[in-house]
C-alpha positions in Angstrom: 78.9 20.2 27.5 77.9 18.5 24.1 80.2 16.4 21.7 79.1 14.3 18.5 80.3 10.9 17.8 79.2 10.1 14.2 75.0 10.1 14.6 74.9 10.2 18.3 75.0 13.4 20.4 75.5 12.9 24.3 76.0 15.7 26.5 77.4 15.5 30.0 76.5 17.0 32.9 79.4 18.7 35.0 78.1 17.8 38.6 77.5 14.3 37.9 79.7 13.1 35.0 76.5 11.5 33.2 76.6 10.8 30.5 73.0 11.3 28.3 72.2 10.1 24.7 70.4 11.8 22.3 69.5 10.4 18.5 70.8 13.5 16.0 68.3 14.5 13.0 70.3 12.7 10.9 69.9 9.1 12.2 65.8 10.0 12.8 65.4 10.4 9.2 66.4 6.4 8.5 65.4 4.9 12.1 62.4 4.2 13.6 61.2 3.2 16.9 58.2 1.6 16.5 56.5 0.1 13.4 53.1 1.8 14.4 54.5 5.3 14.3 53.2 5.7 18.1 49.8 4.8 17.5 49.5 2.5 20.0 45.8 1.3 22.7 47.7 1.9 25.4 47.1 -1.5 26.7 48.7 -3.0 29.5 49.8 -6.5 29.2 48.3 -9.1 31.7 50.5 -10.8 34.7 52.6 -13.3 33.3 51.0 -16.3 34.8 47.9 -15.3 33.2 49.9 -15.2 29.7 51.2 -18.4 30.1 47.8 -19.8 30.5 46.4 -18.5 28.0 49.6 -19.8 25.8 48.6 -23.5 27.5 45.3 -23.1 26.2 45.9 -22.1 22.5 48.9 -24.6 21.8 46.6 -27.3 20.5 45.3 -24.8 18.2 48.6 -23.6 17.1 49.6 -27.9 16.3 46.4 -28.1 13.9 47.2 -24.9 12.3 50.8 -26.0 11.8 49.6 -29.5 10.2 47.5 -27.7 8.0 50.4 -26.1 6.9 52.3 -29.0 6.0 49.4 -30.3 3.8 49.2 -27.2 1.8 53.2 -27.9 1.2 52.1 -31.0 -0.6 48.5 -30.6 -1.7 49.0 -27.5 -3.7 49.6 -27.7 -7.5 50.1 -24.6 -9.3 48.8 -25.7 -12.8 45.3 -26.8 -11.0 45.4 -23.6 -8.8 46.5 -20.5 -11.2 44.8 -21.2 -14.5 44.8 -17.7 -16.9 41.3 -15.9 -17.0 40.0 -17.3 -13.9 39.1 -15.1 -11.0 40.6 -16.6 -7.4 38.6 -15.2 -4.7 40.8 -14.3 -2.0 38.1 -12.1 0.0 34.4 -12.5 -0.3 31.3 -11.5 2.3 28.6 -13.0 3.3 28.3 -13.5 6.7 30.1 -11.8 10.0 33.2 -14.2 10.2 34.5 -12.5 7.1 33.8 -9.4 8.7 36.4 -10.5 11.4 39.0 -10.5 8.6 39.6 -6.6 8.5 40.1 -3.8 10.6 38.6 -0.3 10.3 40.4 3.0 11.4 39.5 6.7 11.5 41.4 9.8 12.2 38.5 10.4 14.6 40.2 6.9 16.6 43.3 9.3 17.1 41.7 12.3 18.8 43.6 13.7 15.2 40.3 14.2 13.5 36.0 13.9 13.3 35.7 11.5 10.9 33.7 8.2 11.6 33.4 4.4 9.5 31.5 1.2 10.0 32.1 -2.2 8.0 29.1 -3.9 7.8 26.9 -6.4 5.9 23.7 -5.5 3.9 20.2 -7.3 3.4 21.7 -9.4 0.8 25.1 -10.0 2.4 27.2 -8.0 0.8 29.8 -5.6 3.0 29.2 -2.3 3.1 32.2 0.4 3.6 30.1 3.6 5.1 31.0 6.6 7.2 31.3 10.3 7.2 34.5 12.3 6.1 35.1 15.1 8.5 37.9 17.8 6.8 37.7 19.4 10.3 40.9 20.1 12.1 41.6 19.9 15.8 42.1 22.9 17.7 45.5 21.5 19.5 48.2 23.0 16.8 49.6 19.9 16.3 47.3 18.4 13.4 47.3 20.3 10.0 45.0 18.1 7.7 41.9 15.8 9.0 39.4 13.2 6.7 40.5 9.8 6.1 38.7 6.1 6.8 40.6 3.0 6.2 39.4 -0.8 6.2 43.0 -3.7 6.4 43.0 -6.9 6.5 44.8 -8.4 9.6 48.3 -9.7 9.0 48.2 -13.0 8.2 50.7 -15.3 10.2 51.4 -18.6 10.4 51.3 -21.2 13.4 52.9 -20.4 16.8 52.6 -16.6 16.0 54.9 -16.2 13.0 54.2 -13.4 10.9 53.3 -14.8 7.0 53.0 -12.7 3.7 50.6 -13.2 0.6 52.1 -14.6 -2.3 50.8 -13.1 -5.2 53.1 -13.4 -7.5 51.5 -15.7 -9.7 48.8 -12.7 -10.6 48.8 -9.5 -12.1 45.6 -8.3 -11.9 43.9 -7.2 -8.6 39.8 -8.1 -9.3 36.8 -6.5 -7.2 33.4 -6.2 -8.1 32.0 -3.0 -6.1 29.3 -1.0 -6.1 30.2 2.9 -4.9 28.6 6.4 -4.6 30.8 8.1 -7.2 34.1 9.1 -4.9 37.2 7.6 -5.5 39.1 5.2 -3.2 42.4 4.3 -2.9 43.9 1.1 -2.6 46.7 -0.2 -0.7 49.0 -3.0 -0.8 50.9 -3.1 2.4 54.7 -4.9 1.8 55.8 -4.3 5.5 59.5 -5.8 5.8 61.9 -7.3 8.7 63.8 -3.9 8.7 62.8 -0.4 9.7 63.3 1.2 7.1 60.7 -1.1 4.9 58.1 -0.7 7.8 55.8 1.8 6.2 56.5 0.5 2.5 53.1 0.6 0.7 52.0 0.7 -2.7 48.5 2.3 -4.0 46.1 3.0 -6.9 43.3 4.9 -7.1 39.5 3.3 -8.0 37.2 5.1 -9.5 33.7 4.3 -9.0 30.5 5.3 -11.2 28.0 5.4 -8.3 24.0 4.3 -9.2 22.1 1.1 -8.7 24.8 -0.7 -11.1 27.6 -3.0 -9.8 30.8 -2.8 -11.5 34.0 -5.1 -11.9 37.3 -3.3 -11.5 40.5 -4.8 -12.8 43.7 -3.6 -12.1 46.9 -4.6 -13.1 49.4 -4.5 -10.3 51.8 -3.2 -12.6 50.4 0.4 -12.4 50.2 0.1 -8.4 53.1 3.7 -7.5 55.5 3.2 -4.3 55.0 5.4 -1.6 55.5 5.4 2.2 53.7 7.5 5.2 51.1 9.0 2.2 54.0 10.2 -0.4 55.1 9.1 -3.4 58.7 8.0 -3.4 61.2 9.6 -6.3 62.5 6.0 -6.8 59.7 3.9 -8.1 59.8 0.2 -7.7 57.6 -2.4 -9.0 55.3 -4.3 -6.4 57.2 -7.3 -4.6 54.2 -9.5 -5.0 55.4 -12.3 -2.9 55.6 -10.3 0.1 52.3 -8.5 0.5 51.7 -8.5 4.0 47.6 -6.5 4.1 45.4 -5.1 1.5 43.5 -2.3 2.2 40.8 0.4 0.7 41.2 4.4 1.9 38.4 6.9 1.3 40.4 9.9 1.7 39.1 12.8 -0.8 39.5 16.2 -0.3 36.0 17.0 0.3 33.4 16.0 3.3 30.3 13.8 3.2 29.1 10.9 3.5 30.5 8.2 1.5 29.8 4.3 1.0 31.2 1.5 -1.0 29.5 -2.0 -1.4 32.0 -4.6 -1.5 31.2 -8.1 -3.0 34.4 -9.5 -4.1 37.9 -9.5 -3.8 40.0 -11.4 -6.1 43.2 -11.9 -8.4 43.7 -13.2 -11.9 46.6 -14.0 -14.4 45.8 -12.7 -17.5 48.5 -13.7 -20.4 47.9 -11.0 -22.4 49.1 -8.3 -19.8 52.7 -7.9 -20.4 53.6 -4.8 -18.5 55.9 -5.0 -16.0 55.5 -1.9 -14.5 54.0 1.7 -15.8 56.4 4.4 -14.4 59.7 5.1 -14.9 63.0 3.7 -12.6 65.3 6.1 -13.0 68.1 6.8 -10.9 68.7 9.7 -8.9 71.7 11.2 -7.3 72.0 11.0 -4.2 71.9 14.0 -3.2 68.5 14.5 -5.3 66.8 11.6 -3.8 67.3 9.7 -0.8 64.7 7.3 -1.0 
């Protein structure tokens, strides 16, 4: 026998008068379970002595890292730090510690695709974005589209393990000096919240590279960054919450196979004055029943 109570449906079974819980559609559309949609290693965690050992071991680190913290409270003048036309650096290569920073994914990682990536530095310490884009599809019936890399930056915490965000929001222009092979990449800016439902908030725009032996200096202002969540664009545009950006990171996803590679030198931000836009698409609101996001 089945009976509904609001968003829960539980049916009970006649033998043994239990009672079993089942989450209706309706609930699923707004609630999530886990924050990495199910892609998880698989890892199991280590006995708990060992965990508290290893916690022993890297509280001293977590007291210096909290100290440091408290002198960047004091230390940190905006006038000296944000001055208008200057580029801030917030990501730059040139050895394998700044490799360390980001994290590369494939479809291929998965088992949802063929698709392979490397991050790497070149001869003249530079990092270099490189794989293959596989359009491919897995015989299981389950995946419907294949081909995407991604490089992230790791989320940036504070000390004792708190989760942090970038605060950007003295900028409005996204910097990087690249040197590509004539695709297009899209970039992301990850604003990941406390609640579900802000879990897989993201914001992207597309770059557009020239390809050849030339580097070129992209700047973007955030302003025409789109809001969209799990790949689609969401009816109700917002502007970027630039004080909560919690990774940045660069997808080559085009809808056609190859190789593909894209030099990185720079990352940075800079306030330019004479940018006034606050945001390029429109906020309209919907009806409810038109839009629920």
């Amino acid at each position: 026998m089945f009976s509904v109570s609001k968003n829960i449906v539980y049916s009970v079974c006649k033998n043994c008068s239990v009672r079993r819980f089942h989450v209706s559609p309706i609930l699923k559309t707004f609630w999530e379970r886990d924050d990495k949609g199910g892609y998880r290693d698989g890892k199991k965690l280590p006995p708990l002595k060992d965990r508290l050992r290893e916690g022993l071991k890297e509280l001293k680190g977590e007291i210096e890292l909290w100290t440091e913290e408290v002198k960047e409270r004091f230390e940190n003048d905006p006038i000296l730090i944000f001055r208008p036309g200057e580029v801030d650096v917030k990501w730059r290569f040139g050895d394998e510690e700044s490799l360390k920073k980001w994290n590369v994914t494939c479809d291929s990682d998965n088992g949802e695709g063929y698709s392979s990536a490397s991050l790497s530095l070149t001869p003249q310490g530079k990092a270099l974005f490189a794989g293959n884009l596989s359009m491919r599809v897995p015989k299981d019936g389950r995946v419907k589209r294949a081909g995407y890399c991604n490089m992230r930056t790791h989320r940036i915490r504070k000390s004792f393990k708190r989760d942090a965000h970038l605060d950007w929001s003295t900028y409005n222009m996204l910097v990087m000096k690249v040197r590509g092979d004539g695709r297009s990449y899209l970039l992301n800016l990850h604003c990941k919240g406390y609640y579900d439902l802000t879990w897989n908030d993201m914001y992207h725009y597309v770059l557009f590279t020239r390809g050849g032996p030339y580097w070129q200096i992209a700047r973007i202002p955030f302003s025409k960054f789109y809001f969209g969540s799990k790949g689609r664009i969401q009816d109700r545009q917002v502007s970027v919450r630039l004080d909560r950006i919690a990774s940045f990171g660069i997808t080559a996803g085009e809808r056609y196979g190859g190789d593909f590679s894209l030099e990185i030198d720079y990352i940075g931000l800079e306030f330019d004055p004479n940018h006034r836009e606050e945001f390029a698409y429109e906020m309209y609101k919907t009806d409810r029943y038109i839009a629920s996001t």
